[in-house]
Every structure is written in C-alpha cells, then in structure tokens.
C-alpha positions as CSV (number, residue, x, y, z in Angstrom):
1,X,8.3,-18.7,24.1
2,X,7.6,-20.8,21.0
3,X,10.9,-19.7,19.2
4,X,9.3,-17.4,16.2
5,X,9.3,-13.9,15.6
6,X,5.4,-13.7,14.8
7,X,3.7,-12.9,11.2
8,X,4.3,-9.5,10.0
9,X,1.3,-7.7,8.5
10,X,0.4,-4.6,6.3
11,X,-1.9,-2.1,7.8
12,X,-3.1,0.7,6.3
13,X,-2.5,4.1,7.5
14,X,-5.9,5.5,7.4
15,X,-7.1,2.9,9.4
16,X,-4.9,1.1,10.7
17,X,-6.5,-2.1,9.3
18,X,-4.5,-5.1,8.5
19,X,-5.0,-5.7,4.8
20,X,-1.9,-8.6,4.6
21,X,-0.2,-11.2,6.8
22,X,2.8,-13.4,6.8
23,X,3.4,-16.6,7.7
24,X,5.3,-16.8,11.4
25,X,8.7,-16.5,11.4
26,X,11.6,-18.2,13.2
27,X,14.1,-15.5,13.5
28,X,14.3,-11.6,12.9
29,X,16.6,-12.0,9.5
30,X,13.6,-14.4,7.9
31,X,11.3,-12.1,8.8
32,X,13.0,-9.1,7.1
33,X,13.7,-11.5,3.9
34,X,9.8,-12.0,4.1
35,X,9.2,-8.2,4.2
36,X,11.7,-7.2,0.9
37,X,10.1,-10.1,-0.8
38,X,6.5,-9.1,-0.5
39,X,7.5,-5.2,-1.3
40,X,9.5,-6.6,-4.5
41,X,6.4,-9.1,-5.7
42,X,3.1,-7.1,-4.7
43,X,3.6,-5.0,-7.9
44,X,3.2,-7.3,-10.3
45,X,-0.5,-9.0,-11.3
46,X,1.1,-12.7,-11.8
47,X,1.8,-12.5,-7.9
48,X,-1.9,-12.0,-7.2
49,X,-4.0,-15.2,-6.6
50,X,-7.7,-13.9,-5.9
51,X,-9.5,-16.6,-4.0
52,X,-13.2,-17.4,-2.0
53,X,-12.8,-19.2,0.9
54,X,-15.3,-21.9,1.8
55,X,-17.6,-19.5,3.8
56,X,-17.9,-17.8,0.2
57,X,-16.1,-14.5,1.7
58,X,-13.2,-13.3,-1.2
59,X,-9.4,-12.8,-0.1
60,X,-6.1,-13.1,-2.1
61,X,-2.7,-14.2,-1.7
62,X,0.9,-12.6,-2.9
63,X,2.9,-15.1,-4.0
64,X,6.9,-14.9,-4.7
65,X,8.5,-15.9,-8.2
66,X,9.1,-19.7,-6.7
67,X,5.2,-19.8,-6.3
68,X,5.1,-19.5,-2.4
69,X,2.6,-17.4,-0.7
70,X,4.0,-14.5,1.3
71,X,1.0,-13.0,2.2
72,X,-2.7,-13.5,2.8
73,X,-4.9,-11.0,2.9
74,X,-8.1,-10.2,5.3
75,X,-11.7,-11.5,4.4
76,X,-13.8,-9.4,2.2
77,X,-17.0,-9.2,2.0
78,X,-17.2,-8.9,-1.9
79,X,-15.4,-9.2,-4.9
80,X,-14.9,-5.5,-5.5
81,X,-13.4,-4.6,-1.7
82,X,-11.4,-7.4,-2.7
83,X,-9.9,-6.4,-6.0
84,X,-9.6,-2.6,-3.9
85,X,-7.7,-4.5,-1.6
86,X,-5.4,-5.8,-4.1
87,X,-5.2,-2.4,-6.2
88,X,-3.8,-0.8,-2.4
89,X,-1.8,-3.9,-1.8
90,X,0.3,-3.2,-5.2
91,X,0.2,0.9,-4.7
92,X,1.2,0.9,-1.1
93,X,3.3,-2.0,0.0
94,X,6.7,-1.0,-2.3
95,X,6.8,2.2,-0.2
96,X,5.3,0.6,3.0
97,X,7.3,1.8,6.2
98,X,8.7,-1.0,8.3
99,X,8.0,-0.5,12.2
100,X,10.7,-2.7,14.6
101,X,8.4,-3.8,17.7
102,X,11.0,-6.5,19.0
C-alpha cells in the first residue's frame, strides 16, 4: 500500500464520465478538505484556468484562493466541450453528492 487515499474525481451522472480529478491524497481527512474546497471554488470564474496541453487537446484547472490547483479536468477535444465542461463543472460540483468507497 503506498500510504494515500487516491484522487477523488467528479463524474457526471448521465454518463458517468469523469469531468475533474484531484491530486492523491495521504489520508481520508485531506481528501474531504480537497472535496469542500473544490465545491466552494468551482463557482467562481477567477478559479478557472482554461489551458491546451502540448498535444494541442484543451482542458482546465480549478484552482483555490491560495492559487493551488484542486482539480484537473479530462482532455477535450475543442475549445467549446471545453468551456461546456467548465459551465457543468461550476453548475454541478456545489451540489455534487460525495460517494465513501474506502
């Protein structure tokens, strides 16, 4: 066992696609902070940092009020699925249920 709790990610329900992970985690109580942090910043446009990655494929990042990224989103395959991305990010990850796997 390598002593983390894993990255947490956002799925959507319709799908069940991941649309945002976390970094990996060293213990349950991080992990939770994680989750209240991203559900408190996604709201807000000043969080959002829309990105390409070298491949040219778009993705974004929530960041936290320090500056730290708390999330990273999937790969999209253009600008617009990435700014939909973004829109659901914002809409559904305030309200976003919280599933216990451990």
């Amino acid at each position: 066992m390598s002593g983390t709790t894993g990255a947490r990610s956002l799925k959507a329900s319709g799908n069940g696609e991941t649309v945002l992970t976390s970094e990996r985690y060293t213990s349950k109580q991080n992990a939770e902070g994680g989750i209240l942090s991203v559900k408190a910043n996604a709201p807000y446009d000043a969080r959002d940092q829309k990105l390409t990655a070298r491949d040219g494929s778009p993705y974004f990042t929530v960041t936290a009020t320090n500056g730290q990224v708390i999330g990273v989103s999937e790969m999209y395959s253009t600008t617009r699925a990435r700014d939909e991305g973004i829109a659901w990010v914002k809409a559904n990850a305030p309200s976003a249920t919280t599933l216990d796997l451990t």
